[in-house]
C-alpha positions as CSV (number, residue, x, y, z in Angstrom):
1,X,-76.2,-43.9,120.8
2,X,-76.2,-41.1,118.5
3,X,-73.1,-38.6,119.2
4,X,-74.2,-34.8,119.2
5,X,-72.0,-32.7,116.8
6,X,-72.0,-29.1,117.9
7,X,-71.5,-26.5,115.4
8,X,-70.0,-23.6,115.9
9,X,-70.8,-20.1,114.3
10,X,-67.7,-17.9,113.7
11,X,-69.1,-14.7,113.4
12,X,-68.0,-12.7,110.2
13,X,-67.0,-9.5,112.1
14,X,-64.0,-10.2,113.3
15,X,-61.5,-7.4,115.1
16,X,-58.7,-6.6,113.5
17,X,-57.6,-3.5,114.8
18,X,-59.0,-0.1,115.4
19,X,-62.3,1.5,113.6
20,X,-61.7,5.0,112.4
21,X,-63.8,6.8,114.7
22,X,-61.8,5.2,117.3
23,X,-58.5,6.4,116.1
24,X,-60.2,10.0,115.3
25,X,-61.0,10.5,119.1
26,X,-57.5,8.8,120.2
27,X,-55.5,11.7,118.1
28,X,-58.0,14.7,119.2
29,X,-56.8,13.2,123.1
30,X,-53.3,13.5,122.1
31,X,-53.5,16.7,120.4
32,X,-55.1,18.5,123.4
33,X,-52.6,16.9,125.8
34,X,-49.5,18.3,123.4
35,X,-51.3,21.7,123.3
36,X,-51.5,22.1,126.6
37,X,-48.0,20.6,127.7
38,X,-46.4,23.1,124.6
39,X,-48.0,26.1,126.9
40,X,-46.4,24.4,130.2
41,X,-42.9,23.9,128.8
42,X,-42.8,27.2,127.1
43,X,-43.7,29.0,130.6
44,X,-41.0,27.0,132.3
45,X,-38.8,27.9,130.1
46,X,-39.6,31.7,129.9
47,X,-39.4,31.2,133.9
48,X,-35.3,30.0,133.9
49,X,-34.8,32.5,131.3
50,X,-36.0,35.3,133.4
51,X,-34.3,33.5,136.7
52,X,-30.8,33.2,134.8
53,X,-31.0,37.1,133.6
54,X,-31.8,37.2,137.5
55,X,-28.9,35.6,138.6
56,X,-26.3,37.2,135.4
57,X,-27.1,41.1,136.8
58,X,-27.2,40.5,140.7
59,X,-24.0,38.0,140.0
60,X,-22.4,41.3,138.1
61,X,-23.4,43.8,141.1
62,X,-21.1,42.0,143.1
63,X,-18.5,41.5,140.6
64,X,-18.7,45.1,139.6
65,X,-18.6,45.9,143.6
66,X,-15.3,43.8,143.6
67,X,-13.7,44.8,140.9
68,X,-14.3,48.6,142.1
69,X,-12.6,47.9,145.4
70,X,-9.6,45.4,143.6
71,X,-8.5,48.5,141.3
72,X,-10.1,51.3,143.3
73,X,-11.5,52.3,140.6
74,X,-14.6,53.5,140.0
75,X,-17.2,51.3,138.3
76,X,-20.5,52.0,136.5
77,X,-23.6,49.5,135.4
78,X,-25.5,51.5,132.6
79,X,-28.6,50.0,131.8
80,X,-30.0,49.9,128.9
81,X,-34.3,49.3,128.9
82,X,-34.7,49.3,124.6
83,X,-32.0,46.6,124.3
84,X,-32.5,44.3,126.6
85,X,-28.7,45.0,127.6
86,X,-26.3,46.6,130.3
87,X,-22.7,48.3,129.7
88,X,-19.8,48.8,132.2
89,X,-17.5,51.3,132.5
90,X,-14.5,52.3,134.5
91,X,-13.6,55.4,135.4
92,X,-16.2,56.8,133.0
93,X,-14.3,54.5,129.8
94,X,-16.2,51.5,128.3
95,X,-14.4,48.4,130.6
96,X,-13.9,45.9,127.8
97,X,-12.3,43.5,129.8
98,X,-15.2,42.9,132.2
99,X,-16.2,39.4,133.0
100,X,-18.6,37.6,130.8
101,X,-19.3,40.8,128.8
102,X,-19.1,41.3,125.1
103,X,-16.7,44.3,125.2
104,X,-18.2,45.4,128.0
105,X,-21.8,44.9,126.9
106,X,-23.2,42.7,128.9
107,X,-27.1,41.3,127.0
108,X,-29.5,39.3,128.4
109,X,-31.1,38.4,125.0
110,X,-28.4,35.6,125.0
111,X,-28.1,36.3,120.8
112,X,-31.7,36.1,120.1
113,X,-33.9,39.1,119.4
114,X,-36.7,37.5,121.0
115,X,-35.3,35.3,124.5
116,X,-38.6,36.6,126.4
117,X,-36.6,37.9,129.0
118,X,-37.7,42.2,129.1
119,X,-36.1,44.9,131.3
120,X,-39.3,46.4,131.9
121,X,-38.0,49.4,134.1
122,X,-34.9,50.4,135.9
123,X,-35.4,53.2,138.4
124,X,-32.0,54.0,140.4
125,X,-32.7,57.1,142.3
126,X,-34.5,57.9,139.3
127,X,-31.8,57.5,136.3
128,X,-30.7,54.2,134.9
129,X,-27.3,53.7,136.6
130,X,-25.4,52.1,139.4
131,X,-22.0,53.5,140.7
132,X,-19.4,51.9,142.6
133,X,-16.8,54.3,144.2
134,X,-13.2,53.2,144.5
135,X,-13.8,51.2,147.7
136,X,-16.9,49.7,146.8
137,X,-19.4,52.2,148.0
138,X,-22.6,51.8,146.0
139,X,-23.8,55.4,145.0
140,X,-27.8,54.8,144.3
141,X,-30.5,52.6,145.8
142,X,-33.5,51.2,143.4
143,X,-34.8,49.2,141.7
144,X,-34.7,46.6,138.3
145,X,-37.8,45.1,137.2
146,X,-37.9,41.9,134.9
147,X,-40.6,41.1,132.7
148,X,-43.3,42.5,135.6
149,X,-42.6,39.9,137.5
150,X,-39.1,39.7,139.0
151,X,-37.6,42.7,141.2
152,X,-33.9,43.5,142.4
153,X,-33.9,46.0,144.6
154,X,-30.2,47.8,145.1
155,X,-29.5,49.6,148.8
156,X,-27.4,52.1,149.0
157,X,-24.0,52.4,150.2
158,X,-23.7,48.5,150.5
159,X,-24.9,47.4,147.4
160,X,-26.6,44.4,148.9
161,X,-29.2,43.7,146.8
162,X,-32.4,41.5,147.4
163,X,-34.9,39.5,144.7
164,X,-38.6,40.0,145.0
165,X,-40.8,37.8,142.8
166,X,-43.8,39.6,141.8
């Protein structure tokens, strides 16, 4: 009996990894997926920017409401469109010692010229300026608009104010 001795052929391609056209179209995937999550991150981020400015002016309403009523004193927000900030006075003098201001300067660029977060229009009964009489009586109603998108709108007398997201 003769025994049958099978030969096998190795081929002389063998895989060793990836070809470049492969790894060409694997880092075009992975640059349009970082290009589009850069643009997602960035508008999150612009988003709690603009929702902490929010939450820093309507926070300093009420502090500026209690304050007014704690000294009976009157107290003034002056906003201020072309710097992205907002200054409080008392009895018509810059009130350094307000809370979580800069000498009374109060800005919501947090340091940096360019934060993203815009005052795009203040319109209190047609001036820039909320007043707080010496028991907390709020002066104007209007409103505050944040980059076009964001609203606070100030009533008068109560200075209960409400956020409208445009």
């Amino acid at each position: 009996m003769r025994k049958i001795k099978h030969i096998k052929k190795f081929s002389k391609c063998k895989s060793e990894g990836f070809s470049l056209i492969e790894l060409i179209i694997i880092m075009t995937i992975l640059g349009i997926m970082i290009a589009a999550s850069t643009t997602r991150i960035r508008d999150i981020t612009l988003n709690a920017r603009i929702s902490a400015a929010v939450n820093q002016i309507t926070t300093d309403i009420d502090q500026a409401k209690t304050i007014s009523m704690g000294l009976r004193k009157q107290i003034k927000i002056v906003f201020d469109q072309n710097n992205e900030t907002y200054t409080i006075y008392q009895n018509g003098i810059l009130y350094n010692d307000f809370p979580g201001s800069d000498n009374g300067v109060v800005s919501l660029s947090n340091g940096s010229n360019d934060s993203g977060v815009d005052i795009t229009s203040v319109n209190i009964n047609g001036a820039n300026t909320i007043t707080f009489t010496k028991w907390g009586d709020c002066l104007q109603s209007g409103t505050i608009i944040l980059n076009d998108t964001r609203q606070i709108h100030i009533k008068n007398l109560t200075g209960h104010w409400e956020i409208i997201n445009s």
